[in-house]
C-alpha positions as CSV (number, residue, x, y, z in Angstrom):
1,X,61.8,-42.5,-15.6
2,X,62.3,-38.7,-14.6
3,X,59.4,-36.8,-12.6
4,X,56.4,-36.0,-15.2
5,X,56.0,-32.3,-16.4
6,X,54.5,-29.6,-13.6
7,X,51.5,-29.2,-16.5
8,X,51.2,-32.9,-16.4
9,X,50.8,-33.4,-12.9
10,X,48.0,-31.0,-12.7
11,X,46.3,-32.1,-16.0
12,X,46.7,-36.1,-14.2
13,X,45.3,-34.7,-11.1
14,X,42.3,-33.2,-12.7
15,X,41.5,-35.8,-14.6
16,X,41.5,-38.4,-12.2
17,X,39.6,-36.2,-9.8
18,X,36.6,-35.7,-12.5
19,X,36.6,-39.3,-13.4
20,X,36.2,-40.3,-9.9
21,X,34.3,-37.5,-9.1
22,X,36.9,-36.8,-6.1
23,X,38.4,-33.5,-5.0
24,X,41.2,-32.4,-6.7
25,X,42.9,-31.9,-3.9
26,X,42.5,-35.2,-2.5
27,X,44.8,-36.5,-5.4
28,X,47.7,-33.9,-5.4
29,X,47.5,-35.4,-1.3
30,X,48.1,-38.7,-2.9
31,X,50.7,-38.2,-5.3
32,X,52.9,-36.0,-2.7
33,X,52.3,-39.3,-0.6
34,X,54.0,-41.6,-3.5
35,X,56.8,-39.3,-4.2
36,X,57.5,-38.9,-1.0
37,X,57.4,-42.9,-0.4
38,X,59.8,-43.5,-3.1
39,X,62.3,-40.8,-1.9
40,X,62.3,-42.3,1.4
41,X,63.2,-45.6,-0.1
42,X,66.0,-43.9,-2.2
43,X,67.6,-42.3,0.7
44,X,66.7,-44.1,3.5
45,X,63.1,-44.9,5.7
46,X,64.8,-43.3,8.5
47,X,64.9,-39.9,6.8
48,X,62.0,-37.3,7.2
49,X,61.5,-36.8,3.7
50,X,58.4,-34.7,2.5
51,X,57.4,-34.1,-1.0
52,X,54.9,-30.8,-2.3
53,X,53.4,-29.9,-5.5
54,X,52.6,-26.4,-5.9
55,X,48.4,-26.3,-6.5
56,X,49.3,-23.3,-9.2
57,X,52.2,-24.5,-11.3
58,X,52.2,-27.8,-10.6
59,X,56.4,-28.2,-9.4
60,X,57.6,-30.8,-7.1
61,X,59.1,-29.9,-4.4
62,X,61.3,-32.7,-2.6
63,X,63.2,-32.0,1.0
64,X,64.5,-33.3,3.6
65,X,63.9,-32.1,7.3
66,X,66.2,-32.2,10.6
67,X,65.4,-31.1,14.2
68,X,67.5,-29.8,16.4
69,X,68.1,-31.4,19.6
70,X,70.3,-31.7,22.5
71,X,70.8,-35.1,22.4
72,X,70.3,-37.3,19.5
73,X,68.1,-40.2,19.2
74,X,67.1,-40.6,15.9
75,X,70.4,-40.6,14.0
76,X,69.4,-39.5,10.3
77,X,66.5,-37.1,11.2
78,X,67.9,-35.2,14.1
79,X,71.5,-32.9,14.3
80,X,72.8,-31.7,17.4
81,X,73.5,-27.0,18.1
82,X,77.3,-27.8,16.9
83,X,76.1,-30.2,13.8
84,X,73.8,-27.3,12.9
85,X,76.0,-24.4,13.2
86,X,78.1,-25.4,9.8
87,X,74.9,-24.8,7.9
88,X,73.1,-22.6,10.1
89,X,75.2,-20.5,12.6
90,X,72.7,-19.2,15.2
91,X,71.0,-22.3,15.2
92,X,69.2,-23.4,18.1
93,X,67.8,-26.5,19.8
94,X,64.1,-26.8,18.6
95,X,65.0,-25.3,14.8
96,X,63.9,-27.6,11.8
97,X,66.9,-26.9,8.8
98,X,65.5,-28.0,5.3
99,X,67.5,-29.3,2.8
100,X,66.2,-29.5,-1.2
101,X,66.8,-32.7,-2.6
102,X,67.1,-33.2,-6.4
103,X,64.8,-34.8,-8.5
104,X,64.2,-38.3,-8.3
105,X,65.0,-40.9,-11.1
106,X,61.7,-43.6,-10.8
107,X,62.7,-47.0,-11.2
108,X,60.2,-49.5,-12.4
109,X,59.7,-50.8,-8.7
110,X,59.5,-47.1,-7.3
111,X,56.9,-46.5,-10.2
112,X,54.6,-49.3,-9.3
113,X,55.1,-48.4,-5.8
114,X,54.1,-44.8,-6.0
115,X,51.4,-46.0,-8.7
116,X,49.5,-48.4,-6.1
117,X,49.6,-46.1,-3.3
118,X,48.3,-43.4,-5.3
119,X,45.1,-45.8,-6.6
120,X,44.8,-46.6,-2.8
121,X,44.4,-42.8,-1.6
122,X,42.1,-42.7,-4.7
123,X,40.2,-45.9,-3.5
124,X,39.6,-44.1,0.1
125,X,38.6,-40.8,-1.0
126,X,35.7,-42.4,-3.5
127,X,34.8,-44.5,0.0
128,X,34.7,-41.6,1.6
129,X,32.6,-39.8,-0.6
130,X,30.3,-42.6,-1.4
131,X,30.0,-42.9,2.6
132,X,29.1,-39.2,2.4
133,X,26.7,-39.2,-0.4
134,X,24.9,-42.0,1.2
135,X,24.9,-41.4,5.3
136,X,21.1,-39.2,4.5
137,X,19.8,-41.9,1.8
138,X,18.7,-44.7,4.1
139,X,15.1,-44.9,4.2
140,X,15.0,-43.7,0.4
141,X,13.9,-45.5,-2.4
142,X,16.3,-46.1,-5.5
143,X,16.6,-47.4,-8.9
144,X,19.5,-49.5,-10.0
145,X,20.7,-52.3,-12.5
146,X,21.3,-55.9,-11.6
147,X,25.5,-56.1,-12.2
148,X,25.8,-59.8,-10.9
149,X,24.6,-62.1,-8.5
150,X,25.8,-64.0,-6.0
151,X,24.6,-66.9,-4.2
152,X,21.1,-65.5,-4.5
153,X,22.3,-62.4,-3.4
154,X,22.2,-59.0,-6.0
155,X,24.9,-56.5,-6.6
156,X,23.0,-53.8,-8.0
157,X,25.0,-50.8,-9.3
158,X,23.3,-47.6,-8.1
159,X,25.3,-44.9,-11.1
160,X,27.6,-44.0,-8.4
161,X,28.2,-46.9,-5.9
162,X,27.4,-50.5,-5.6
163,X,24.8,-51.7,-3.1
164,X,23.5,-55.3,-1.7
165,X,20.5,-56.6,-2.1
166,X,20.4,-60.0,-0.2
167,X,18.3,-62.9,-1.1
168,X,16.4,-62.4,2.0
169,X,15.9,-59.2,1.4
170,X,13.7,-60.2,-1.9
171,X,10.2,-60.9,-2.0
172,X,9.3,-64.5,-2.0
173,X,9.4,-65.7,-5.6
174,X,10.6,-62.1,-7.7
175,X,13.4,-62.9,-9.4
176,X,16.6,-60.7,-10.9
177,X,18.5,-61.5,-13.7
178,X,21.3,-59.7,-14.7
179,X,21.0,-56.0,-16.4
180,X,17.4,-56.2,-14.9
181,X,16.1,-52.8,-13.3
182,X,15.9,-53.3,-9.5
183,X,13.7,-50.3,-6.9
184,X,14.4,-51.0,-3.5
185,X,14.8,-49.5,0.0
186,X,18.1,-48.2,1.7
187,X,18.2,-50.3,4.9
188,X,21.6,-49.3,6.2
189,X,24.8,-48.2,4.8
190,X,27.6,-49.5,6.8
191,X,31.4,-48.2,6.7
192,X,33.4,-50.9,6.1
193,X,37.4,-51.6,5.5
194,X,36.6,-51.9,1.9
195,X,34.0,-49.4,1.2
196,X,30.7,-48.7,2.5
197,X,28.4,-51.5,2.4
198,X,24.8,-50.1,1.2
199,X,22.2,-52.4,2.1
200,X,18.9,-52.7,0.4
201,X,15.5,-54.0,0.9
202,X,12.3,-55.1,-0.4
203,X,10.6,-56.8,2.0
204,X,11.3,-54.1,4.7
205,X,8.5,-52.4,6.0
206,X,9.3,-48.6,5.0
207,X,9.6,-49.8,1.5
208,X,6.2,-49.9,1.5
209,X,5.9,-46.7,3.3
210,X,8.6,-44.9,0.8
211,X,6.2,-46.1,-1.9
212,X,3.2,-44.6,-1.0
213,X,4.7,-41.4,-0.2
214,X,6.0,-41.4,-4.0
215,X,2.2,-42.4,-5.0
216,X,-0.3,-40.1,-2.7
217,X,0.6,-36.1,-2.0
218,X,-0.8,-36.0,0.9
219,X,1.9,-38.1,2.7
220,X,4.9,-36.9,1.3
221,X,3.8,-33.5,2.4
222,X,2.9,-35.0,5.9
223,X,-0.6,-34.4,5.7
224,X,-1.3,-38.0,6.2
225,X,1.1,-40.4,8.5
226,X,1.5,-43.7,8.4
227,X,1.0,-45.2,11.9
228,X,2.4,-48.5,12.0
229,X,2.7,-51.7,9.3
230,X,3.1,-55.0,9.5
231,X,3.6,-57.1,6.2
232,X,3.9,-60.0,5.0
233,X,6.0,-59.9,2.2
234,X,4.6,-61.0,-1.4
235,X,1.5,-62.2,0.5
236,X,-0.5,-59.2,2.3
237,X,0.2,-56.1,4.6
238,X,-1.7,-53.7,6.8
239,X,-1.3,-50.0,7.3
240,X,-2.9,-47.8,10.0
241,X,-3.1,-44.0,8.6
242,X,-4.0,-40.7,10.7
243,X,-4.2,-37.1,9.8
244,X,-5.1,-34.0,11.9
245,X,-7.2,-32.5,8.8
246,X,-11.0,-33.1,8.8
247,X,-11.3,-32.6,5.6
248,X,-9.0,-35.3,4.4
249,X,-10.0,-38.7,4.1
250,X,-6.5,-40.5,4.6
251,X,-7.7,-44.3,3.4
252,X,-9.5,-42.7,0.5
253,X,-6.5,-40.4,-0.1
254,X,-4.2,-43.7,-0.1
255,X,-6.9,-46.0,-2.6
256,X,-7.0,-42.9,-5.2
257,X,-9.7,-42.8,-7.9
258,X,-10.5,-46.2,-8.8
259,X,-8.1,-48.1,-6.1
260,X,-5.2,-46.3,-8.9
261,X,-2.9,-45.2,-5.8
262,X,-3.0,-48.2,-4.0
263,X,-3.0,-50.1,-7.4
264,X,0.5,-48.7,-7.9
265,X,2.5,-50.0,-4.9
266,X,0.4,-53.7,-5.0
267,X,2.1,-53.8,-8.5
268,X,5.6,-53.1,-7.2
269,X,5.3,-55.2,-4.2
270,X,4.0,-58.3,-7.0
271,X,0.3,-58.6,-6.0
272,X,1.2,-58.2,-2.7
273,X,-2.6,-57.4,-0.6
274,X,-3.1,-54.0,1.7
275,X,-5.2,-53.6,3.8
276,X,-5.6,-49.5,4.9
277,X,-6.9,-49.0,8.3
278,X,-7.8,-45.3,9.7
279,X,-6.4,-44.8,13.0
280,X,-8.5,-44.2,16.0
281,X,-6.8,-43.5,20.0
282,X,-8.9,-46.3,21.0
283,X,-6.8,-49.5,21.0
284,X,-10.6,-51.7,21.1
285,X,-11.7,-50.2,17.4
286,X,-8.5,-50.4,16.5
287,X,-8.1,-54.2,17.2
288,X,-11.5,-54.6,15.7
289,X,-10.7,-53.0,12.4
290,X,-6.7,-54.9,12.4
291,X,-8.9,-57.9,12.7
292,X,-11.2,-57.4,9.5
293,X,-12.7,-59.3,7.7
294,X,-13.7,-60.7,10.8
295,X,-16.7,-59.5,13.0
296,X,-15.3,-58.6,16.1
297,X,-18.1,-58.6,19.2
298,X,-16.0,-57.9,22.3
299,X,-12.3,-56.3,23.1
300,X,-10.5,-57.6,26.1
301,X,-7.2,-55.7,27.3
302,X,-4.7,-57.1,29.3
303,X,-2.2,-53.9,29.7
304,X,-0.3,-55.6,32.6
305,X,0.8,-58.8,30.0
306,X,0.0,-56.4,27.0
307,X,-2.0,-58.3,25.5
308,X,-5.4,-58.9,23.9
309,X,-7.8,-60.8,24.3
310,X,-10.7,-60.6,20.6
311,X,-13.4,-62.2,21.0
312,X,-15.5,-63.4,17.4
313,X,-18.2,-65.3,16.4
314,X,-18.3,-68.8,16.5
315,X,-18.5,-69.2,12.6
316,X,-15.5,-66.5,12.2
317,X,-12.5,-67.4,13.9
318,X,-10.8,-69.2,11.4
319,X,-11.2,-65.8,9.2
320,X,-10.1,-64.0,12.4
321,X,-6.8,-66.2,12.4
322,X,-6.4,-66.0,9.0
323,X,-4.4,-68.5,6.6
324,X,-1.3,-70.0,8.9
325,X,-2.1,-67.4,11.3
326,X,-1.5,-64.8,9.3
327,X,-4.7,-62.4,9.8
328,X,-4.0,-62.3,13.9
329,X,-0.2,-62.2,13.0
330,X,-0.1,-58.9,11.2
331,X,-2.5,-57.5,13.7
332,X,-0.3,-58.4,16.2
333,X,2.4,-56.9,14.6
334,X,0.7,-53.5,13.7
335,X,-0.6,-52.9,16.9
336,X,2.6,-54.0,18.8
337,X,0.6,-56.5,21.2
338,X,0.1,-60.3,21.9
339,X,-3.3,-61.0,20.1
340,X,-5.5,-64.3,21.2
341,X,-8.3,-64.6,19.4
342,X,-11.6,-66.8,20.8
343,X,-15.0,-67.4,19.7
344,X,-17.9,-66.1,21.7
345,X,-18.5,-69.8,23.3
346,X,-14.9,-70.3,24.4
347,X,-14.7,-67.0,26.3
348,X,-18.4,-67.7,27.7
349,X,-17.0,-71.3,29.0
350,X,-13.5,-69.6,29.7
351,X,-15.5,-66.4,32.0
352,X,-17.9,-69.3,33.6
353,X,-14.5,-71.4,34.6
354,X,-12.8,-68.3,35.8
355,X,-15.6,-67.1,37.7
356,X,-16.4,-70.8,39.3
357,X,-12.5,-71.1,40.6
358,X,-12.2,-67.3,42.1
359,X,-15.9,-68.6,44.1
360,X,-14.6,-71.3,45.1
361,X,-11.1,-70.2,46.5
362,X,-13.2,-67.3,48.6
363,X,-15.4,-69.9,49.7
364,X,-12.3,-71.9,51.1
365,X,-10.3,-69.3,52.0
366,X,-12.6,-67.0,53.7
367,X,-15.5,-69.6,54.6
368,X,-18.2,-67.8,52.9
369,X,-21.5,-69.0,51.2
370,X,-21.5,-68.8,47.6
371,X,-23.7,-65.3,47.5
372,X,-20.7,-63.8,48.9
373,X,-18.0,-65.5,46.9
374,X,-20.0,-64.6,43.9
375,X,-20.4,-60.6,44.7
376,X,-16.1,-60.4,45.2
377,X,-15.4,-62.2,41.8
378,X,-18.1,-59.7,39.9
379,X,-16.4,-56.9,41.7
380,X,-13.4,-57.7,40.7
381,X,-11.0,-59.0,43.1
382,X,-9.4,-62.0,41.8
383,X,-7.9,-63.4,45.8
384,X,-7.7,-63.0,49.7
385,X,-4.8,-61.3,49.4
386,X,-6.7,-58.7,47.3
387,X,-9.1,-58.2,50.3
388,X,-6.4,-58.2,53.9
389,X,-5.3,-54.9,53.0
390,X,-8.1,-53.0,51.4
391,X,-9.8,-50.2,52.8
392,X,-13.4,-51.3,54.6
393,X,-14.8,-48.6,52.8
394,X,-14.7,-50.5,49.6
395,X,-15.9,-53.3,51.0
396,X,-18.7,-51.3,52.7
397,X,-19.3,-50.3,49.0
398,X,-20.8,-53.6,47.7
399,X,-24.5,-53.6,47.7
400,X,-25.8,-56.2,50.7
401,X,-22.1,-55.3,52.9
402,X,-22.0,-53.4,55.9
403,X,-19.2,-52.4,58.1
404,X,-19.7,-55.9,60.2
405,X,-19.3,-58.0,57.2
406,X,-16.4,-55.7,55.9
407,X,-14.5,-55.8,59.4
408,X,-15.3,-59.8,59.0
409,X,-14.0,-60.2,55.5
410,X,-10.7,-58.3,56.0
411,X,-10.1,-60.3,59.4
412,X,-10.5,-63.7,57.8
413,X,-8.1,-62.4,54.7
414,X,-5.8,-61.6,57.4
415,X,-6.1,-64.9,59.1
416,X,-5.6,-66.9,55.6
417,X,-3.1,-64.8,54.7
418,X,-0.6,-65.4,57.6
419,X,-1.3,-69.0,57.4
420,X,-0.3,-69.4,54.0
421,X,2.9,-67.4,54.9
422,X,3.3,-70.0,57.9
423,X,3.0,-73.1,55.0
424,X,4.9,-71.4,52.8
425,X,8.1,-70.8,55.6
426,X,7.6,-74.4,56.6
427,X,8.2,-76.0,53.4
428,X,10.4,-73.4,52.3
429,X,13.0,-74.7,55.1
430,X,11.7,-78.5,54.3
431,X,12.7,-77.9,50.2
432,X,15.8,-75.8,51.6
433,X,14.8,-72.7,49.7
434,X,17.5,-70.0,49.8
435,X,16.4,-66.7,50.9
436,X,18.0,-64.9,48.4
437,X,15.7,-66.5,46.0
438,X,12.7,-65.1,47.4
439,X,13.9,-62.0,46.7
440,X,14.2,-62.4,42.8
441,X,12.2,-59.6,40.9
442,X,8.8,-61.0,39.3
443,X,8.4,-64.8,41.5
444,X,5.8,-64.7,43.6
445,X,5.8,-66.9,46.6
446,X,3.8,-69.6,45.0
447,X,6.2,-69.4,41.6
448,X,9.2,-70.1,44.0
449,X,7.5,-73.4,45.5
450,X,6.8,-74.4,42.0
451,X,10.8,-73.8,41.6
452,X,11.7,-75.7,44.4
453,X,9.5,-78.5,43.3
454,X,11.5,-78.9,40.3
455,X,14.7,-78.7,42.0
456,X,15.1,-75.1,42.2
457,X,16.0,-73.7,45.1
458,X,18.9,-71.7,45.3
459,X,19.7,-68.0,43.5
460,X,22.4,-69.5,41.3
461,X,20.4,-72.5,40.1
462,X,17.9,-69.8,39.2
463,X,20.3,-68.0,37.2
464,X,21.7,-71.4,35.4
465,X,18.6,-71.7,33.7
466,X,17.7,-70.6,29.8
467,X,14.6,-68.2,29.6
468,X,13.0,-70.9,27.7
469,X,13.4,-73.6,30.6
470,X,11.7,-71.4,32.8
471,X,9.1,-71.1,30.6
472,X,9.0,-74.7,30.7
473,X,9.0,-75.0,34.5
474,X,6.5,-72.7,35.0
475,X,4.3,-73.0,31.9
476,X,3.9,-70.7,29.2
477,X,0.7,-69.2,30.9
478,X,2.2,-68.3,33.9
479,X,5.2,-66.3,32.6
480,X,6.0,-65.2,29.1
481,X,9.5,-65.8,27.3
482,X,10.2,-61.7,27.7
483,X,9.3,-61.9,31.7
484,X,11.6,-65.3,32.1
485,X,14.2,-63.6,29.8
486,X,13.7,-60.2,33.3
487,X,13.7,-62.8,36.0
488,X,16.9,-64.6,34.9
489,X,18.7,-61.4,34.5
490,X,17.8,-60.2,37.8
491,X,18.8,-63.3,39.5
492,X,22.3,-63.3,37.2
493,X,23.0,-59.4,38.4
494,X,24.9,-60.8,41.9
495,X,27.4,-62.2,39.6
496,X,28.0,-58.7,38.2
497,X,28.2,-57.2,41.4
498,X,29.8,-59.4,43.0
499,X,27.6,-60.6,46.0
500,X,24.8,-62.2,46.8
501,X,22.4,-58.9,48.4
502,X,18.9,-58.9,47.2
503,X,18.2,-58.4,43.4
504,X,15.4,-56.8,44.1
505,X,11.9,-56.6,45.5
506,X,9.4,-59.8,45.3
């Protein structure tokens, strides 16, 4: 089989190039490649064959290039100044000489050959330009057709590419046969050996977000943004909106005349129920309105836990909580914060309890009356410790203080205090507590006894532990799974750096 006409090489190269809607340039590249493969195989792998078609009239070109070189090395692709001079007389080291070979006669194993490698550069230049088409698509919506599925799993064919949409990437209960139409979310696009891998999503929370910028103006153009939104798929979502314009009215603007806007995206998401919340900068109205249908009365914030503490009526909380949780969830979600949710008596008995233990450690610690104990808990210190190293003058403050009982107050703070410390050394060196462990980011002194208690008492044993089993030790309502998760860490960074110095400050 002798080399194709020059017309036919161009006619092959545009045609394969519009079908797979590829530069033409791309596959000239990729037939030079598989003629020069199979005259390498003719003459040799150790020759430095090339092969060229000319972009205008289409002719192969085949040759064969040798450097010149003092001393050779590579035997077939290298010549030494005296080797050269026969066919180039002033030839000198560095020179390339090219030699024209003749056309090549294509066996049926060179023609397969040059056949497969030219449908492999074809392969990676529609990767490449699928990859290219799709890097600035994700977080679009698209349209596509159902080609197969897989385990659950959807290969939906997108016109130009082929895309993923996993089973749990579906909403609960929707099902796809196929040659169904399919709308879903780019989630990622990932370059992969065999292609790039576009992932879609319907249960993903810009979805919804992609939606209602198709259904109300005023979002697309950015006249309204969507704040946050937490969903739960199939079942019900909430969205905070915000705009800088007065005169816009961004929940009306997303309901539309007769609930038609809003209307629109519950039917794509399959009855799925929104709930539109305007946004306000104060996180108290905003908990209270995340938190509807429930009447919220009072707005605790915790910003050193971040977390929340809503307070409801008695009759309300279950509507507060919400089927399986799933009321306080989403609010939780869209607001980015731990919610805890309590009826009006249980925060009542909880403040009463609080208030009762803080007396009654002031009373012990300091050896005051109760009128006393009672004024620092309503003022807001929550220990002695809070009181040995604060300024008389806030003391002095406090309606029914003078500068006697201030200087008294501070003195017998300062007296507990260094006793405690005193305990706390003595059965520190009775448990055998090391003293790098003291030093661990985020324990107090009193976290570390509870520690050593429990067999803890040494850095490393510290760092053996799971976030979770710290958790455990401790109890959930002393330290949280992300501040177990930072105290581990910082007791595991000595085995980074190779010693055992302080990981940092109690």
């Amino acid at each position: 089989m002798m080399y194709p006409t020059p017309s036919d090489i161009l006619h092959i190269a545009e045609s394969v190039a519009r079908e797979k809607e590829i530069e033409r340039e791309q596959v000239l590249e990729a037939l030079e490649l598989a003629i020069q493969k199979a005259g390498r195989t003719k003459y040799g792998q150790e020759h430095d064959i090339r092969a060229e078609i000319d972009r205008k009239s289409g002719q192969i070109s085949l040759r064969r290039y040798r450097e010149v070189v003092e001393v050779i090395e590579l035997e077939q692709s290298q010549l030494t100044v005296a080797e050269a001079a026969r066919y180039k007389p002033d030839a000198v080291i560095g020179d390339v000489l090219v030699d024209e070979l003749p056309p090549l006669d294509f066996g049926r194993i060179a023609t397969q050959t040059a056949k497969q490698i030219v449908l492999q550069k074809v392969r990676e230049a529609e990767r490449g330009r699928q990859f290219d088409e799709f890097k600035d698509r994700v977080g679009e919506i698209v349209t596509g057709i159902v080609r197969r599925v897989e385990f659950g799993n959807l290969i939906v064919d997108l016109g130009r590419a082929e895309a993923m949409l996993r089973r749990d990437q579906l909403i609960p209960r929707e099902t796809y046969r196929r040659g169904d139409r399919v709308r879903a979310y780019i989630m990622d696009l990932r370059p992969e050996a065999r292609g790039p891998q576009i992932i879609l999503s319907r249960v993903h929370s810009g979805f919804m977000a992609a939606l209602f910028a198709q259904e109300v103006p005023e979002i697309y153009e950015g006249l309204i943004q969507i704040k946050s939104i937490a969903r739960d798929p199939g079942s019900r979502a909430k969205m905070i909106v915000h705009t800088d314009d007065p005169s816009i009215d961004p929940m009306g603007s997303c309901v539309g005349m007769r609930g038609s806007r809003v209307q629109a995206v519950v039917n794509e998401l399959h009855g799925e129920k929104i709930d539109i919340i305007p946004w306000d900068d104060d996180v108290a109205k905003l908990v209270v309105r995340a938190l509807a249908p429930a009447q919220v009365t009072k707005v605790i914030l915790d910003e050193e836990n971040n977390r929340i503490e809503a307070v409801v009526v008695d009759d309300q909380l279950s509507q507060a909580i919400g089927r399986r949780g799933q009321n306080v969830r989403l609010a939780s979600q869209l607001l980015g914060v731990g919610i805890d949710v309590m009826t009006e008596s249980d925060e009542s008995e909880k403040r009463l309890k609080d208030m009762k233990e803080k007396s009654s450690h002031f009373k012990e610690a300091l050896d005051v009356d109760d009128v006393i104990a009672h004024l620092l808990v309503v003022e807001g210190f929550n220990n002695a410790e809070d009181i040995a190293d604060i300024d008389p003058a806030e003391l002095e403050a406090i309606e029914g203080f003078d500068a006697s009982v201030a200087a008294q107050l501070i003195e017998r703070a300062q007296v507990w205090q260094d006793k405690k410390h005193q305990a706390f050394l003595k059965k520190r060196k009775d448990l055998g507590i090391e003293e790098e462990l003291i030093t661990v980011a985020g324990l107090t002194p009193d976290l570390v006894m509870v520690l050593a208690e429990h067999g803890v008492t040494t850095l490393d044993a510290l760092a053996d532990l799971a976030a979770d089993e710290l958790v455990d030790l401790l109890g959930s309502q002393i330290i949280r799974q992300n501040e177990a998760e930072n105290v581990i860490m910082a007791a595991r960074a000595h085995w980074f750096e190779g010693g055992n110095a302080a990981v940092g400050a109690a």
